[in-house]
C-alpha positions in Angstrom: 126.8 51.4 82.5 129.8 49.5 80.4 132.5 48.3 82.1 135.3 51.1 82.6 132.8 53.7 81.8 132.8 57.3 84.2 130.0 59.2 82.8 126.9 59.3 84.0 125.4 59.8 80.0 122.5 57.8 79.7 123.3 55.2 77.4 121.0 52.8 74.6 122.0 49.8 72.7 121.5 49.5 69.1 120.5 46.8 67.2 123.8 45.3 67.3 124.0 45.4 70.8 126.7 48.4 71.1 126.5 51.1 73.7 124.7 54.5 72.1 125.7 57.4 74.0 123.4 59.9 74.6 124.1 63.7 74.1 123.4 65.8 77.6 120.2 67.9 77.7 123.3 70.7 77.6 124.6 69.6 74.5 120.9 69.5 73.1 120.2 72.8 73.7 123.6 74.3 72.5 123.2 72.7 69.3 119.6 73.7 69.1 120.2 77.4 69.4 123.2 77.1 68.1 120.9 75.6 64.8 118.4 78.9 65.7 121.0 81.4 65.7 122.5 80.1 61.9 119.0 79.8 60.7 118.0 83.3 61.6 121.2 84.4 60.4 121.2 82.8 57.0 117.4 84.4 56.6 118.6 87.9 57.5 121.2 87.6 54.5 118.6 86.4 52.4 116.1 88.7 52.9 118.8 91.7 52.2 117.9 93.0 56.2 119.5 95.9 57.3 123.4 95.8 57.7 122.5 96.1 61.5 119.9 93.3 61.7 122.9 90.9 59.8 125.3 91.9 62.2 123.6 91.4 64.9 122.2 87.7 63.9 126.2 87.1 62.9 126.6 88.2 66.7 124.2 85.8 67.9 126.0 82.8 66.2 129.8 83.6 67.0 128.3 83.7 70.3 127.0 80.2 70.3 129.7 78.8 68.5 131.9 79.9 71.3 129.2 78.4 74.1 129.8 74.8 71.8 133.6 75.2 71.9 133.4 75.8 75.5 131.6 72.7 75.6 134.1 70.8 74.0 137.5 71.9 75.9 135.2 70.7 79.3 134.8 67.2 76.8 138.2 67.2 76.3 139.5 68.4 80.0 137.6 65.0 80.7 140.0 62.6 78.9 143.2 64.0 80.1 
């Protein structure tokens, strides 16, 4: 761990010898349904589906979106 440093986020060093933080296996998987949700969202509009089936997909992402901006008000809360 770097001197001063709190988290327990694994950290690398890049070729210039500077910490590399790591994201959390949380913040993996938000962003990686979070990535889902747009994709299948942006297909359904594509396609033309069914006013219902583009709702719900629009559903599925406002819904992760507000999972990732839960995750960063707990960031934040951390630095205060």
């Amino acid at each position: 761990m770097g001197v001063g440093r709190k988290s327990n986020t694994p950290i690398l060093q890049d070729s210039n010898f500077s910490e590399v933080f790591m994201p959390s296996d949380e913040t993996r998987r938000l962003l990686r349904v979070f990535g889902m949700a747009v994709t299948e969202y942006e297909d359904a509009v594509h396609k033309g589906a069914p006013a219902e089936e583009i709702k719900k997909a629009e559903g599925e992402v406002r819904a992760r979106l507000e999972e990732i901006a839960a995750l960063i008000e707990r960031l934040r809360a951390r630095t205060v």
